[in-house]
mmCIF file of the N, C-alpha and C atoms, coordinates in Angstrom:
data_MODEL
# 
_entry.id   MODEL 
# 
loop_
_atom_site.group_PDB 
_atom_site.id 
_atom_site.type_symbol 
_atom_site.label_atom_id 
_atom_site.label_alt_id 
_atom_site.label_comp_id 
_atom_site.label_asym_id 
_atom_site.label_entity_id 
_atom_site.label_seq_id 
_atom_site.pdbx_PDB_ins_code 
_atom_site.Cartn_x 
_atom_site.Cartn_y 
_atom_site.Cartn_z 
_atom_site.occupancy 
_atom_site.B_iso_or_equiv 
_atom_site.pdbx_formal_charge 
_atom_site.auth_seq_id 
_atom_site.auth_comp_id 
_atom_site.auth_asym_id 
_atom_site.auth_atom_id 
_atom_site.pdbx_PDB_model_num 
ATOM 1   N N  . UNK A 1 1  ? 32.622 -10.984 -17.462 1.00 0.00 ? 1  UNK A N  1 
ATOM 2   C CA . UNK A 1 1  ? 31.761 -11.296 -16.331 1.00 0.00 ? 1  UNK A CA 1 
ATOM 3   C C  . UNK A 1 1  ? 31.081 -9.995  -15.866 1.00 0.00 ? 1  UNK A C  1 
ATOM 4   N N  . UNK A 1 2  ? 29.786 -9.709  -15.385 1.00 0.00 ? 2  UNK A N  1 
ATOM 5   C CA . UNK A 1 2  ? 29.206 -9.192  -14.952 1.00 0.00 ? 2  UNK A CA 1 
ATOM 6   C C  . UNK A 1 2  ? 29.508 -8.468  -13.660 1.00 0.00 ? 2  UNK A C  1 
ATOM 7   N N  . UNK A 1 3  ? 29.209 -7.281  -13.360 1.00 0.00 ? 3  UNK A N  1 
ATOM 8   C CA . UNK A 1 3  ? 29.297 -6.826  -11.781 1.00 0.00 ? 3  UNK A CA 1 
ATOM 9   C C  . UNK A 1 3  ? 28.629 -7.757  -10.806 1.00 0.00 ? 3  UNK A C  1 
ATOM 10  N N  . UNK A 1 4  ? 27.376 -8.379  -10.765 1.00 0.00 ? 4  UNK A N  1 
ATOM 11  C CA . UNK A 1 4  ? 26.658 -9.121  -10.371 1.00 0.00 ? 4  UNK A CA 1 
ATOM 12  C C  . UNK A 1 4  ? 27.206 -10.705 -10.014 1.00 0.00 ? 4  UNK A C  1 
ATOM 13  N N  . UNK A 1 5  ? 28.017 -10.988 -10.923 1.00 0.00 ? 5  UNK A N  1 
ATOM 14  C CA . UNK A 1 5  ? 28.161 -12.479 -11.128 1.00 0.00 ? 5  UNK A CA 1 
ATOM 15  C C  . UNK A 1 5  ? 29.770 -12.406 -10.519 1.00 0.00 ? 5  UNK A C  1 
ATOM 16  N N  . UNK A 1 6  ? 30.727 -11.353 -9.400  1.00 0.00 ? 6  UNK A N  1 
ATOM 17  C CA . UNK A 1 6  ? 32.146 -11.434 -9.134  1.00 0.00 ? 6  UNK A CA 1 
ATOM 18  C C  . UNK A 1 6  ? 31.757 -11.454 -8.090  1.00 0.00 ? 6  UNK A C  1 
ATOM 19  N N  . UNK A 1 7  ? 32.655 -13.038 -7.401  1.00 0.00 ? 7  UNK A N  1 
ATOM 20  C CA . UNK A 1 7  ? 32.365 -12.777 -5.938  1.00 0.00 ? 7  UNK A CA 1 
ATOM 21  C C  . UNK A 1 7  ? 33.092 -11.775 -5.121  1.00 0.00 ? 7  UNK A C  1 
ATOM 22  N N  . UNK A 1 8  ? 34.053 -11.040 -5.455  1.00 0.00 ? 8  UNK A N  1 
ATOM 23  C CA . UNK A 1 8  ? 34.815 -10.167 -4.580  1.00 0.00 ? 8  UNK A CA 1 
ATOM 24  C C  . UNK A 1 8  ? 33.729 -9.392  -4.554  1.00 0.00 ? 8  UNK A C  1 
ATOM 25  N N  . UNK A 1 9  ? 32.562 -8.816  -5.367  1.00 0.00 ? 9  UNK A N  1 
ATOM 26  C CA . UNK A 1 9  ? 31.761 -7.567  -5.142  1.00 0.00 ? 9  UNK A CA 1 
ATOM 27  C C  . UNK A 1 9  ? 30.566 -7.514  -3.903  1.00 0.00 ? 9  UNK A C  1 
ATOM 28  N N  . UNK A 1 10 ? 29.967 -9.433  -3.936  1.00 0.00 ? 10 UNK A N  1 
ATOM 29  C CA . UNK A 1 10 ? 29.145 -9.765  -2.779  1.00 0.00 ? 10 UNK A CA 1 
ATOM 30  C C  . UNK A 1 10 ? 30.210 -9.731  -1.619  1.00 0.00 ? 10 UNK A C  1 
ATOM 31  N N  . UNK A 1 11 ? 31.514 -10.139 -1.693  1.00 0.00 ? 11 UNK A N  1 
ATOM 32  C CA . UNK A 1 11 ? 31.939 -10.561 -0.584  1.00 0.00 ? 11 UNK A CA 1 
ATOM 33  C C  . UNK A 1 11 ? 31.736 -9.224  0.566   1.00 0.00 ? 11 UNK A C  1 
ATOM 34  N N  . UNK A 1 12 ? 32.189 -8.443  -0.700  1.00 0.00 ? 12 UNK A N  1 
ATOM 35  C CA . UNK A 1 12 ? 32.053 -6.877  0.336   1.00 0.00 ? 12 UNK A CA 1 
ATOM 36  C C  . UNK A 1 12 ? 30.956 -6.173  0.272   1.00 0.00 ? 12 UNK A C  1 
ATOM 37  N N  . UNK A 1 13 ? 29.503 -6.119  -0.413  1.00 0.00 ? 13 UNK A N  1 
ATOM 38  C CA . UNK A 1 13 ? 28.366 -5.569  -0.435  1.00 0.00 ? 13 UNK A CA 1 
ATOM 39  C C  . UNK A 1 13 ? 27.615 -6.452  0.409   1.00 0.00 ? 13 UNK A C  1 
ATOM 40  N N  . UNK A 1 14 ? 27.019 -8.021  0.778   1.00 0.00 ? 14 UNK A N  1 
ATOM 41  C CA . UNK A 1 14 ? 26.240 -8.585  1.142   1.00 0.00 ? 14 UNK A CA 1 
ATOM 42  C C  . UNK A 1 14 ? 25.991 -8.684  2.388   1.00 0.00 ? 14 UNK A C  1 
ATOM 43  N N  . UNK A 1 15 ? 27.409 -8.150  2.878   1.00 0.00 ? 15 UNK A N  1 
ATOM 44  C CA . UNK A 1 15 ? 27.283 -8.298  4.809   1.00 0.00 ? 15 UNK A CA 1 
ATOM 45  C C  . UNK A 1 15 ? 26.148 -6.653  5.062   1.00 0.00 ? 15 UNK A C  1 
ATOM 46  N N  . UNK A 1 16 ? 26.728 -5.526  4.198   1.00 0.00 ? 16 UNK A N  1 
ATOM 47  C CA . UNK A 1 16 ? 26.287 -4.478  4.327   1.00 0.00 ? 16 UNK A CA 1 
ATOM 48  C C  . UNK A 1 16 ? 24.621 -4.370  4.221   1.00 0.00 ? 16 UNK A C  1 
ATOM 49  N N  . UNK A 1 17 ? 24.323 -4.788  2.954   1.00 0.00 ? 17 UNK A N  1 
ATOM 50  C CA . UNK A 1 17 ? 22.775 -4.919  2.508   1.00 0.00 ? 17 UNK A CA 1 
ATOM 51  C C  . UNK A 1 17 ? 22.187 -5.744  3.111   1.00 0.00 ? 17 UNK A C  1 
ATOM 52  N N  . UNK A 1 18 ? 22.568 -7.087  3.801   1.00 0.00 ? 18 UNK A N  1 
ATOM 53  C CA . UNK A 1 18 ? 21.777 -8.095  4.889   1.00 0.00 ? 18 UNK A CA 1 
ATOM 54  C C  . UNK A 1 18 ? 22.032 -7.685  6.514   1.00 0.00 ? 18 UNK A C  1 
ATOM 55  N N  . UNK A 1 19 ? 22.974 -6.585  7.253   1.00 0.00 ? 19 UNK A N  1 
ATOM 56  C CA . UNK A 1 19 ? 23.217 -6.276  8.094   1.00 0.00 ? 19 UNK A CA 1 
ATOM 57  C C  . UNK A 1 19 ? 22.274 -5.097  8.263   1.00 0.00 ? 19 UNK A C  1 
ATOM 58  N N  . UNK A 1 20 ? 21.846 -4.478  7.181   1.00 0.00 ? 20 UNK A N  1 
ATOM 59  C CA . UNK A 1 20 ? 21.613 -3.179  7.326   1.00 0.00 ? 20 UNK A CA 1 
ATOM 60  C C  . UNK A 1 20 ? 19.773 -3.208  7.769   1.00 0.00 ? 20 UNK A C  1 
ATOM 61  N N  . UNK A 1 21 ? 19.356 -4.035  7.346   1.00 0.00 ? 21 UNK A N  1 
ATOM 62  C CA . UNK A 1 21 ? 17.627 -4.213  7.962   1.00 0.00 ? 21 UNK A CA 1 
ATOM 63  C C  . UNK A 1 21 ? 17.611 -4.742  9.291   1.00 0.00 ? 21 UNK A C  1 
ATOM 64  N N  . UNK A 1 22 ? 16.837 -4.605  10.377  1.00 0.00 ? 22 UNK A N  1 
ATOM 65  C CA . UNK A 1 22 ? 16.690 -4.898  11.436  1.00 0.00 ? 22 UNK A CA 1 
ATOM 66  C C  . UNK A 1 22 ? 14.871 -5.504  11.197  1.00 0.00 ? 22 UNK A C  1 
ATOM 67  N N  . UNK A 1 23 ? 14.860 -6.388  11.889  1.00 0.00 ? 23 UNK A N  1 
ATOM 68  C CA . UNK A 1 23 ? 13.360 -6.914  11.888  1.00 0.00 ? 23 UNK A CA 1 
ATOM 69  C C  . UNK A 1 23 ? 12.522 -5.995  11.946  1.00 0.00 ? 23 UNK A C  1 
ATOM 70  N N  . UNK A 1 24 ? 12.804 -4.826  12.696  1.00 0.00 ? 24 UNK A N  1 
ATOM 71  C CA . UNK A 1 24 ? 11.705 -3.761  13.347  1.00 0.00 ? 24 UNK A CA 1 
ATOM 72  C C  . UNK A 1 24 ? 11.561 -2.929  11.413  1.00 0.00 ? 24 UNK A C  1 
ATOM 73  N N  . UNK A 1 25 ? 12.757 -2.524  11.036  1.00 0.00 ? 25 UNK A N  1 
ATOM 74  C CA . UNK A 1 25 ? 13.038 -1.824  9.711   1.00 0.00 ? 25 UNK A CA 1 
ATOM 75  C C  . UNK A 1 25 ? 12.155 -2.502  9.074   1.00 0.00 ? 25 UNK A C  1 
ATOM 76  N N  . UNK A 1 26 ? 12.504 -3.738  8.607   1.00 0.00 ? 26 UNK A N  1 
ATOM 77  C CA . UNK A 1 26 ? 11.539 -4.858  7.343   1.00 0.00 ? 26 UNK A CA 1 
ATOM 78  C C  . UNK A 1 26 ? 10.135 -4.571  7.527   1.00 0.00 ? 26 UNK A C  1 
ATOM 79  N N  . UNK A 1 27 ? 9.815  -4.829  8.908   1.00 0.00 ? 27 UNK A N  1 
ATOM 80  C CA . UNK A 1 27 ? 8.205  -4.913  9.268   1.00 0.00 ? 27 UNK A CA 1 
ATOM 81  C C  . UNK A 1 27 ? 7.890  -3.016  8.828   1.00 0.00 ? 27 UNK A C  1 
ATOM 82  N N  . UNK A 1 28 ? 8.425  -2.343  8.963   1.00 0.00 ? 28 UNK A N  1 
ATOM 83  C CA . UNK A 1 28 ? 7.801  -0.300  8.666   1.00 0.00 ? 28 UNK A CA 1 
ATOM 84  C C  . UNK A 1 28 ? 8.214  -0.782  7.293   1.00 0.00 ? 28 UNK A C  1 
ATOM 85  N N  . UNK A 1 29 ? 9.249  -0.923  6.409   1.00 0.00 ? 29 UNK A N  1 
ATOM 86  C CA . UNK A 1 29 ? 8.897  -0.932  5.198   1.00 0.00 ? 29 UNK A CA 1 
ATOM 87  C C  . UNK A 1 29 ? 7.461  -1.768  4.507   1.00 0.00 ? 29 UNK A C  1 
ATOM 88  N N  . UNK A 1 30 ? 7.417  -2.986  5.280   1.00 0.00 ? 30 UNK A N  1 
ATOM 89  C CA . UNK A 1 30 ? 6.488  -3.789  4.834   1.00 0.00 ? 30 UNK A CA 1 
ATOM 90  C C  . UNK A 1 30 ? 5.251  -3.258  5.074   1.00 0.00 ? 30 UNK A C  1 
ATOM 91  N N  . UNK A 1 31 ? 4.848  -2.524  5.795   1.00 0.00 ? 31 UNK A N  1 
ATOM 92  C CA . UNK A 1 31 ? 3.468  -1.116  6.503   1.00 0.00 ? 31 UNK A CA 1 
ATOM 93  C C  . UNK A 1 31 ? 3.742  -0.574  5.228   1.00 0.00 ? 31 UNK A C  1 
ATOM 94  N N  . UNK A 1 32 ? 4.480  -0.025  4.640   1.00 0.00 ? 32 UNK A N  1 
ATOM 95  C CA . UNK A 1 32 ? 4.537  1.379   3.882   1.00 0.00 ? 32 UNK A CA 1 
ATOM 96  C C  . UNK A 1 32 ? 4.396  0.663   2.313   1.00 0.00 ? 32 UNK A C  1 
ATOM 97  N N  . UNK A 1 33 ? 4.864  -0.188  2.012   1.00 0.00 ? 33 UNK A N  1 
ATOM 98  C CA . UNK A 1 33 ? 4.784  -1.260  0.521   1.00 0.00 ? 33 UNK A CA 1 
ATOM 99  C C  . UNK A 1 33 ? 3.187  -1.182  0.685   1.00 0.00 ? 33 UNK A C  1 
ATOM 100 N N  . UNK A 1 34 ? 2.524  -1.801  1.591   1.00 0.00 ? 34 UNK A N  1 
ATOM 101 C CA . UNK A 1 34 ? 1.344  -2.587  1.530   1.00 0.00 ? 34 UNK A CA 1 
ATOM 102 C C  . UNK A 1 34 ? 0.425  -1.007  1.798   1.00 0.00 ? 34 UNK A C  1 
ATOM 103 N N  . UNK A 1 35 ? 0.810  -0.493  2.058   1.00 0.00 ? 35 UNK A N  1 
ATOM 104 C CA . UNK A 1 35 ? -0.341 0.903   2.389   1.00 0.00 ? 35 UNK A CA 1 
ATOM 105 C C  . UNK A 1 35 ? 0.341  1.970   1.028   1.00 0.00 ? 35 UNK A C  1 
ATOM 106 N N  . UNK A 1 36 ? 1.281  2.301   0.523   1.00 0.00 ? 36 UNK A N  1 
ATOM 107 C CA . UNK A 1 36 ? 1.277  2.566   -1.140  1.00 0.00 ? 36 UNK A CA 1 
ATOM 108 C C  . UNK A 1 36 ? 0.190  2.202   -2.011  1.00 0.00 ? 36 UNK A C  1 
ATOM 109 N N  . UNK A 1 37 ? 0.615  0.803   -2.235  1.00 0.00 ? 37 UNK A N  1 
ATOM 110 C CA . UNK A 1 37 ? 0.123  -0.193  -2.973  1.00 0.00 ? 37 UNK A CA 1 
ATOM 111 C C  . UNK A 1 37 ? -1.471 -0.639  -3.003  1.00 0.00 ? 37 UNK A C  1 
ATOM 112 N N  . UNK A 1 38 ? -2.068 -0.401  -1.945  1.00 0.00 ? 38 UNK A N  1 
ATOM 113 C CA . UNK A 1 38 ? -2.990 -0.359  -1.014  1.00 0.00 ? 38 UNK A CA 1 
ATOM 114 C C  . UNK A 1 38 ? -3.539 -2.035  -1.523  1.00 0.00 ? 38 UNK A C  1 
ATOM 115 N N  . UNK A 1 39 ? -2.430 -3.055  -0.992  1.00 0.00 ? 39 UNK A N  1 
ATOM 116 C CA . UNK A 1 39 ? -2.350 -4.515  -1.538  1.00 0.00 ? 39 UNK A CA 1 
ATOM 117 C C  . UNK A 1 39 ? -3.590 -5.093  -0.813  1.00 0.00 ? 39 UNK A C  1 
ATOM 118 N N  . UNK A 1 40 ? -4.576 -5.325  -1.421  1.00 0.00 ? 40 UNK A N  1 
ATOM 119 C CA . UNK A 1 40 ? -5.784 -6.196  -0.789  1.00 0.00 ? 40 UNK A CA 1 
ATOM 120 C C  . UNK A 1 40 ? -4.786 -7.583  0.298   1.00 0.00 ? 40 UNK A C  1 
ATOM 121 N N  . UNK A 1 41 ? -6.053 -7.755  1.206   1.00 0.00 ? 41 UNK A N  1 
ATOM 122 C CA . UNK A 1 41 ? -5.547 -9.063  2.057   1.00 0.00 ? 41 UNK A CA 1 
ATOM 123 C C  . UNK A 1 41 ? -5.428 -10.278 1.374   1.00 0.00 ? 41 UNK A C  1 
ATOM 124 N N  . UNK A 1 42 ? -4.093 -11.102 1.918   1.00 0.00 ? 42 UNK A N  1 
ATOM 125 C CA . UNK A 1 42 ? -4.200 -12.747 1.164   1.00 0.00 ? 42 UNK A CA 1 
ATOM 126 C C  . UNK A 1 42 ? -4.060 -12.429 -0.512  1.00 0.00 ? 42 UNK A C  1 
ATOM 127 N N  . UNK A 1 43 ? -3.899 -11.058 -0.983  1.00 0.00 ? 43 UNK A N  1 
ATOM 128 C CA . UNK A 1 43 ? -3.167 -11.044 -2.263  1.00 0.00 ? 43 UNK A CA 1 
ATOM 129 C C  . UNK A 1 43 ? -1.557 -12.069 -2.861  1.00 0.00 ? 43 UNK A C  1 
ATOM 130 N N  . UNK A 1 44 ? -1.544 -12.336 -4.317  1.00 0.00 ? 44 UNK A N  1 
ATOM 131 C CA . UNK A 1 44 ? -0.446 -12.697 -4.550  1.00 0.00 ? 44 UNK A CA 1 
ATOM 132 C C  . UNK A 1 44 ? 0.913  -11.825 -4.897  1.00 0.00 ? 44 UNK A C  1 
ATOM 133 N N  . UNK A 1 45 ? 1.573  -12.365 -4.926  1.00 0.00 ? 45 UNK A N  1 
ATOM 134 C CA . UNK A 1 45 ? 2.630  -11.106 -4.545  1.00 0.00 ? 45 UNK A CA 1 
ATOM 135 C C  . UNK A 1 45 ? 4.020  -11.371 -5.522  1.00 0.00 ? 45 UNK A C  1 
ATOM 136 N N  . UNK A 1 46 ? 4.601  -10.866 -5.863  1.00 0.00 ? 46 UNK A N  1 
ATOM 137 C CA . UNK A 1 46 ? 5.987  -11.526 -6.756  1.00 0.00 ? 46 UNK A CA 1 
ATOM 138 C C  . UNK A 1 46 ? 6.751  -10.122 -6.394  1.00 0.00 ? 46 UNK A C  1 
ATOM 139 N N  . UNK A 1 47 ? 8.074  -11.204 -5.557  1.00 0.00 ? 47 UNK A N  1 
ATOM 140 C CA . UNK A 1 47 ? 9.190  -10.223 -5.226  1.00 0.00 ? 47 UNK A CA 1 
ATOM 141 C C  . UNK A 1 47 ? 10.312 -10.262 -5.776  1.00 0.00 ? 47 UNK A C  1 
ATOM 142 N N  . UNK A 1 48 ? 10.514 -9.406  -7.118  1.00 0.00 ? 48 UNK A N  1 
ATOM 143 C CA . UNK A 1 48 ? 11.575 -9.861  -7.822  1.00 0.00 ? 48 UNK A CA 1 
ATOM 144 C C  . UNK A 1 48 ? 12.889 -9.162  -7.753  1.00 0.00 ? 48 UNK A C  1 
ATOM 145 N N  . UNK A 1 49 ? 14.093 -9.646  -7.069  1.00 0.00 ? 49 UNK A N  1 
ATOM 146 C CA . UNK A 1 49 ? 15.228 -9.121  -6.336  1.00 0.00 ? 49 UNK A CA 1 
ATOM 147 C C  . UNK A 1 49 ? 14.636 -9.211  -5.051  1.00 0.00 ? 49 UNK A C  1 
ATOM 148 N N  . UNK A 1 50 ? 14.062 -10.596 -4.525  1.00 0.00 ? 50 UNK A N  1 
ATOM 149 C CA . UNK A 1 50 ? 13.993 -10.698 -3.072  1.00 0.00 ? 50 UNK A CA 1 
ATOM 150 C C  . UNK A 1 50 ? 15.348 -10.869 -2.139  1.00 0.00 ? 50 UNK A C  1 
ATOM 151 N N  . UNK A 1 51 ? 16.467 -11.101 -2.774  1.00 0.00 ? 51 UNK A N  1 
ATOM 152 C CA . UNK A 1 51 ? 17.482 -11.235 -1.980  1.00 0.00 ? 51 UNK A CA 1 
ATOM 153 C C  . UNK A 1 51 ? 17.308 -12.399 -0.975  1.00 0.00 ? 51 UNK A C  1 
ATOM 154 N N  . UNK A 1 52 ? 17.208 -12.609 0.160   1.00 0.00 ? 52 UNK A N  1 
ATOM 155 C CA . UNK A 1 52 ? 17.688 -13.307 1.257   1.00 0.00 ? 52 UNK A CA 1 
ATOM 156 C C  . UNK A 1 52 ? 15.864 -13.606 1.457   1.00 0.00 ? 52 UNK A C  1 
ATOM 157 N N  . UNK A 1 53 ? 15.121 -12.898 1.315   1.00 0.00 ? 53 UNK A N  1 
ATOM 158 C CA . UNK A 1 53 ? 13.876 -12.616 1.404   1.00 0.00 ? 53 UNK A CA 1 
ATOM 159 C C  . UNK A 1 53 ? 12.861 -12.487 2.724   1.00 0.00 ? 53 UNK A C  1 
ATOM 160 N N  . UNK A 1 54 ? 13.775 -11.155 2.788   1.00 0.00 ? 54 UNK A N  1 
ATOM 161 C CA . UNK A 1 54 ? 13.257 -10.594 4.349   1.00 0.00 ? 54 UNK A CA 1 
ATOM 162 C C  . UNK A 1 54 ? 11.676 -10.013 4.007   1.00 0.00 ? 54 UNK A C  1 
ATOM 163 N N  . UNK A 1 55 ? 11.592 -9.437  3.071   1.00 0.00 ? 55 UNK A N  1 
ATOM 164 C CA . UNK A 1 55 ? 10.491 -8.848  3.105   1.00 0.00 ? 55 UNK A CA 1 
ATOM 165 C C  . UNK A 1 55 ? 8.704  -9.907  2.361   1.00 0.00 ? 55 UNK A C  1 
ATOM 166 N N  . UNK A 1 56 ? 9.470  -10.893 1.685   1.00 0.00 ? 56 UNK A N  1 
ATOM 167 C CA . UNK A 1 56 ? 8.928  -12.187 1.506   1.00 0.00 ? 56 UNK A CA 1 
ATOM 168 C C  . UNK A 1 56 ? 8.792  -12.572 2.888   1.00 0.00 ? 56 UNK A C  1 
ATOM 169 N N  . UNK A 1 57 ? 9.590  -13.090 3.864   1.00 0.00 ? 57 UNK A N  1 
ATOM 170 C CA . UNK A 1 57 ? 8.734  -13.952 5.045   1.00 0.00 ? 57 UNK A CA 1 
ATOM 171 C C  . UNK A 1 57 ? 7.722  -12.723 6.029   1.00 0.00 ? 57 UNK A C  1 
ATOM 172 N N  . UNK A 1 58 ? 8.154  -11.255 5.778   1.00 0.00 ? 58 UNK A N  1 
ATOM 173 C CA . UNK A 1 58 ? 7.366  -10.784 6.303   1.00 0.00 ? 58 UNK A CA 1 
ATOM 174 C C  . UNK A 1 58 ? 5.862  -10.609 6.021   1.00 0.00 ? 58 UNK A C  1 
ATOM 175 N N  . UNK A 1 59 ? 5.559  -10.341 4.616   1.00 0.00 ? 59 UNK A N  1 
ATOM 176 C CA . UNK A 1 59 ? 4.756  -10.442 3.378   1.00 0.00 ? 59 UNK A CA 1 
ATOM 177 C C  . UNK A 1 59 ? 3.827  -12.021 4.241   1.00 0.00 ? 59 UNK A C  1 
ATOM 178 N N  . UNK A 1 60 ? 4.494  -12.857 4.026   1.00 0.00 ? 60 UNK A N  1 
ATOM 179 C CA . UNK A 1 60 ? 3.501  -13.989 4.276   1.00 0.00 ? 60 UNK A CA 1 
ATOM 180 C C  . UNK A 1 60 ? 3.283  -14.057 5.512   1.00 0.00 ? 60 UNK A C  1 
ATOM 181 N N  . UNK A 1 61 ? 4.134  -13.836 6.832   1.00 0.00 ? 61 UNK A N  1 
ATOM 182 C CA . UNK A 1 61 ? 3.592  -13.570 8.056   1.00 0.00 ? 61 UNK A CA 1 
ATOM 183 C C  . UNK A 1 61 ? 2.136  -13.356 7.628   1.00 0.00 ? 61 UNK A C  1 
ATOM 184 N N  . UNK A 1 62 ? 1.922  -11.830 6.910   1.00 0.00 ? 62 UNK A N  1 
ATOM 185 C CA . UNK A 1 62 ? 0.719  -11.388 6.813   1.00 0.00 ? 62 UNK A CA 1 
ATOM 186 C C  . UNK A 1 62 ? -0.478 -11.886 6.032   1.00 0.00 ? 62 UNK A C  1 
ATOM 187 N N  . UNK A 1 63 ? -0.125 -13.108 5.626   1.00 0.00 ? 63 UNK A N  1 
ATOM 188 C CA . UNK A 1 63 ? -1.472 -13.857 5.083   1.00 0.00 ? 63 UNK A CA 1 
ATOM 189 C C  . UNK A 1 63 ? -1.071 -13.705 3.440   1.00 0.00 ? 63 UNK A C  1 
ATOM 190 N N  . UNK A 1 64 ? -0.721 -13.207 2.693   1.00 0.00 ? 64 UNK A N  1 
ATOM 191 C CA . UNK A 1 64 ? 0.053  -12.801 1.293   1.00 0.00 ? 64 UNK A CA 1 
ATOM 192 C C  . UNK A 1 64 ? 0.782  -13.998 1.051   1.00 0.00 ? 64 UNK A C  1 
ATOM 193 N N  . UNK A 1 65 ? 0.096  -14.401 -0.308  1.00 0.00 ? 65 UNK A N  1 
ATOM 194 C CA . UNK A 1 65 ? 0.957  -15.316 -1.209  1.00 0.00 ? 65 UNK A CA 1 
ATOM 195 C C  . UNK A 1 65 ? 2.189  -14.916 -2.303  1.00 0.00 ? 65 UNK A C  1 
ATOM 196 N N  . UNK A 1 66 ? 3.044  -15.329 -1.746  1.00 0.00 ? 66 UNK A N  1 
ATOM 197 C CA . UNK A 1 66 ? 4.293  -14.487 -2.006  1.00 0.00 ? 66 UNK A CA 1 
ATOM 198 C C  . UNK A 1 66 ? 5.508  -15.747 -2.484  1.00 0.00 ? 66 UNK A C  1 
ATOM 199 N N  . UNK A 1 67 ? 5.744  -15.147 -3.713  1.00 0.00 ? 67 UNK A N  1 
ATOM 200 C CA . UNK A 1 67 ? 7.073  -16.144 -4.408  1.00 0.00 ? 67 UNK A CA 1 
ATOM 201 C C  . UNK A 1 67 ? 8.273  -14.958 -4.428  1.00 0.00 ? 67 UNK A C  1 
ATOM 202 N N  . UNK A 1 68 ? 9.101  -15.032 -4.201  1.00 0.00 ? 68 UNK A N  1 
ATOM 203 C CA . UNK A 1 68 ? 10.671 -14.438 -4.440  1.00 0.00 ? 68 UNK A CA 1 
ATOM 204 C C  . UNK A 1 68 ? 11.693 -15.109 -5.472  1.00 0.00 ? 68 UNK A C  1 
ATOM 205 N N  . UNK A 1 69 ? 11.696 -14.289 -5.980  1.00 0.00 ? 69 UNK A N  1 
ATOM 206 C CA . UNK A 1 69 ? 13.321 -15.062 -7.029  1.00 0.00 ? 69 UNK A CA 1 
ATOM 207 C C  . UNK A 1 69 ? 14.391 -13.484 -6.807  1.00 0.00 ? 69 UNK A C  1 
ATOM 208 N N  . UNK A 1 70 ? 14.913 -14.341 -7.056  1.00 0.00 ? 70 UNK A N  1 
ATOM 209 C CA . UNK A 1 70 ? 16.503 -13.785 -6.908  1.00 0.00 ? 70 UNK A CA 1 
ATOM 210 C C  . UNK A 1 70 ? 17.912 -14.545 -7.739  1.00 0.00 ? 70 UNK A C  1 
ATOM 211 N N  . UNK A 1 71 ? 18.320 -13.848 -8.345  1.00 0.00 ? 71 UNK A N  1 
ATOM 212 C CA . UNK A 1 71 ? 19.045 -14.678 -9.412  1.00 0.00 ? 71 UNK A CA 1 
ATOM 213 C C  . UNK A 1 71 ? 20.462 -14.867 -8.476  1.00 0.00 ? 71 UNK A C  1 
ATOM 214 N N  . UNK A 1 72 ? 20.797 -14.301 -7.472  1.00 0.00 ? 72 UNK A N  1 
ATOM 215 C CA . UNK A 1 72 ? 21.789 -14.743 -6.490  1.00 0.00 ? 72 UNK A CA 1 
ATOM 216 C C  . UNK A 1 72 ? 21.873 -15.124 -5.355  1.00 0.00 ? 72 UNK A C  1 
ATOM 217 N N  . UNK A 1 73 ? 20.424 -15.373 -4.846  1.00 0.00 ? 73 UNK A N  1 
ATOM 218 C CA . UNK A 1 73 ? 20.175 -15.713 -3.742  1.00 0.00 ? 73 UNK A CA 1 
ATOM 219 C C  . UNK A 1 73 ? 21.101 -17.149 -3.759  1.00 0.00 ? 73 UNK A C  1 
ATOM 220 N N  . UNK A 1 74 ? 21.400 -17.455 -2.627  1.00 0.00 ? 74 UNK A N  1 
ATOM 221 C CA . UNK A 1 74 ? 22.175 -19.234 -2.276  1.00 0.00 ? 74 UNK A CA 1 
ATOM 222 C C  . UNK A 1 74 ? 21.440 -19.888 -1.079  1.00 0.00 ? 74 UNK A C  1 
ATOM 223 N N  . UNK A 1 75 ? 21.618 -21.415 -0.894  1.00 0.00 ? 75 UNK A N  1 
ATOM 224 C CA . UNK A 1 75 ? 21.164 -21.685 0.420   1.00 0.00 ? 75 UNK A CA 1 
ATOM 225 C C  . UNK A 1 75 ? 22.550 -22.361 0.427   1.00 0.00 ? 75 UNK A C  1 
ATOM 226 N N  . UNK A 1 76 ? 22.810 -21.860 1.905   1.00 0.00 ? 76 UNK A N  1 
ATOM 227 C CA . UNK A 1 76 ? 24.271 -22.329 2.404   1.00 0.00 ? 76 UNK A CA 1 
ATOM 228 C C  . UNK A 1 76 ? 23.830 -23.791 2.404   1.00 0.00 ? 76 UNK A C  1 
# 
């Protein structure tokens, strides 16, 4: 089995990596992606390792057509 695929490894990484962004955080990374990138408006977008996909609903807030996959994402 994979590092990826044991749940003891999310049990103890996922609180950390989904605790650790604050809305205010997502939205300055999402400034700094889109001004890098210098992503035209209403562009399409593919977020691959979106996780939970914080930076996907922020992304489309902004008018951006945006798909996320994530090979571990779950919906409770």
């Amino acid at each position: 089995m994979e590092w990826y695929e044991q749940e003891r490894f999310w049990e103890y990484y996922l609180p950390i990596l989904i605790e650790s962004a604050t809305p205010t955080h997502v939205r300055e990374q999402v400034d700094q992606i889109v001004k890098l990138l210098a992503v035209p408006d209403g562009a399409r977008i593919l977020d691959l390792g979106c996780g939970i996909g914080r930076h996907c609903l922020e992304l489309a807030r902004r008018g951006y057509r945006v798909t996320g996959v994530d090979r571990t994402a779950r919906v409770p």
